[in-house]
N, C-alpha and C positions, 0 to 999 in steps of 0.2 A: 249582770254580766253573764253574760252566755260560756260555756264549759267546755270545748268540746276532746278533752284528754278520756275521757271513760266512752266517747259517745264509738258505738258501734261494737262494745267488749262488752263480752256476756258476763252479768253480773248476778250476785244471789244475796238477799237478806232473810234473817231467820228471825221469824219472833214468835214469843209464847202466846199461845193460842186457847180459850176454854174452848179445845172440840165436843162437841155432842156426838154421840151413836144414836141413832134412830132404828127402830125395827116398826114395819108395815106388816100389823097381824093378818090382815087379808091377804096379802100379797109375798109376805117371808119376805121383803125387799130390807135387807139392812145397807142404810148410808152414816158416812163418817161427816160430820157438817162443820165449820167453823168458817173463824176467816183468816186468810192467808197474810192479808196486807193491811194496814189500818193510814186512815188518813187525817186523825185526828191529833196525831203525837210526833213529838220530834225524836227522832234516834239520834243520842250523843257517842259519839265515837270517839270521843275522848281526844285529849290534847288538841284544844279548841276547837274540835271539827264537829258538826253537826247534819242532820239528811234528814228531810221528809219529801212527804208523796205530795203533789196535789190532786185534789181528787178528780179529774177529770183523765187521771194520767194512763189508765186502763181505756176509756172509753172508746178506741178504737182498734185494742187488739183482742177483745175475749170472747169476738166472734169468731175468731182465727182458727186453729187447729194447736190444741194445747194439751198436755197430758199432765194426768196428776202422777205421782213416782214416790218411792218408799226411799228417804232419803236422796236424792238424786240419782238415784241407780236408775237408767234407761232399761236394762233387763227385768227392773221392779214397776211394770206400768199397771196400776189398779183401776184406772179410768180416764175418760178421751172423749174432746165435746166433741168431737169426729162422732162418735159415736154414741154419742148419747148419756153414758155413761158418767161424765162431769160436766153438772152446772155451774157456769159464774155467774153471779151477779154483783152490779155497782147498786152500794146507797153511801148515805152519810158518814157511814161509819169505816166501808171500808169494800175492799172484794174479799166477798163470799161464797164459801166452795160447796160444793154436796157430789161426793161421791158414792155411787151407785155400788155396791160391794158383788162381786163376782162369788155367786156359790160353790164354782166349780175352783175357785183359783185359792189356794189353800195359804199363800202370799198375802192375798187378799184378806183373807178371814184370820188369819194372825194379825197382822195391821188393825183389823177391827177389834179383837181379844185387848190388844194392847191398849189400846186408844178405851175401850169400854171400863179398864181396870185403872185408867190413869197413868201408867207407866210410860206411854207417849203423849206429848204435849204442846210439842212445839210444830212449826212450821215454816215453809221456807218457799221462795219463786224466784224462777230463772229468769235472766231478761236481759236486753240489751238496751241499755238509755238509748231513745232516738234525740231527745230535747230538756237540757235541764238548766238552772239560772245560778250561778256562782253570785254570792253577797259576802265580801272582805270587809270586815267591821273594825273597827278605829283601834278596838283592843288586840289586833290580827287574827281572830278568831275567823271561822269559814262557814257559810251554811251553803247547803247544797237546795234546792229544791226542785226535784227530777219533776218534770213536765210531761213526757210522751214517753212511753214505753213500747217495746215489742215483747209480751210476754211466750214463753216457749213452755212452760210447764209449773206447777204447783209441786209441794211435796208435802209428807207427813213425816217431821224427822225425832230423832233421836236426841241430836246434840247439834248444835247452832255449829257446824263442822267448817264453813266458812268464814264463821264472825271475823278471823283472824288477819285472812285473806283478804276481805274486802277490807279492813279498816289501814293493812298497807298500802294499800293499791289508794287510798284517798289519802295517805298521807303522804306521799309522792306525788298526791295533786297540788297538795296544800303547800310542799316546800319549795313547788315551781310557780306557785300561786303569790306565795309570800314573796319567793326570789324576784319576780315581775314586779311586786310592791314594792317591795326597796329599790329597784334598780329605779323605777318612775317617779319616786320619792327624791332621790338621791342628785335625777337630772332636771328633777324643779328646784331643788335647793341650790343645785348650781348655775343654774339660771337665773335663779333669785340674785345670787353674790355677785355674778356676772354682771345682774342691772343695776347690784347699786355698786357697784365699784365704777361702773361706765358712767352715774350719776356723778360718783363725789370727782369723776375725772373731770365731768364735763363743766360743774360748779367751780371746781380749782381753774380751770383753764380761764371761767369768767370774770375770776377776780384777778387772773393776772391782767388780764384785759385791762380790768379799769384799773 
């Protein structure tokens, strides 16, 4: 069953990430590398809702113009496939970042301090569902599985700052999801009683007959 209540609202999921630091002795190039989004695990969102990716769900925007960002901060931009500066790549596993650290951007080299000491860990990507498949399960339970994406940016974050956000915004999917279930529940049942009540009408009518 196709979704379309998230479809064009810019969304964000955070998840723990083992970042790597890399430094290029030849070159001083330090990058912050991990992966942003995995397509291998279902995120439970608690009170029967559930989300995953499929993985082709990137394949047409992370040639786009995407920035990576220190938290969501737009004033925090540390690298830009515009510019060369962040690589994406799709495999099995998941989309994978590498960004290119700015010597001169002191933003930048804190971000990387941090992330080299373990202190940041997690990560997060903004996006707008273009295409995703709603699955209502017999116990009302919900899974989501977002299909197309338009991604707008990566982050390297602090604290999953919108788990909270995102998991209302589907729970307000889920109670007009469930609400549509019962109501279509409700007028097969009625339907049902309608037909056999028009049965035992139509069998009583035939025995006064005979």
């Amino acid at each position: 069953m196709n979704n379309e209540m998230n479809i064009g609202t810019r969304q964000m999921r955070t998840i723990s990430s083992d970042f790597k630091i890399r430094e290029t002795s030849d070159t001083n190039e330090k990058r912050i590398e991990g992966y942003f989004a995995v397509f291998d695990g279902t995120y439970d969102m608690g009170d029967g809702m559930s989300e995953s990716i499929d993985p082709h769900a990137f394949d047409e925007t992370i040639s786009g113009d995407v920035r990576a960002l220190v938290n969501h901060d737009t004033t925090l931009v540390i690298g830009r496939t515009l510019a060369r500066t962040l690589d994406l790549k799709i495999d099995a596993h998941g989309l994978w970042g590498s960004i290119l650290i700015n010597p001169n951007d002191q933003d930048a080299l804190n971000e990387y301090a941090r992330t080299q000491r373990g202190d940041v860990n997690q990560c997060s990507f903004g996006f707008d569902i273009l295409s995703e498949d709603t699955d209502v399960n017999a116990d009302g339970s919900i899974h989501w599985t977002i299909r197309k994406i338009k991604l707008y940016e990566v982050s390297v974050c602090t604290f999953p700052a919108y788990e909270t956000t995102e998991v209302s915004a589907r729970s307000a999917d889920a109670k007009s999801i469930r609400k549509k279930s019962l109501d279509a529940w409700k007028i097969r049942m009625s339907n049902k009683l309608k037909g056999a009540k028009k049965d035992g009408t139509e069998s009583a009518d035939s025995e006064k007959e005979d």
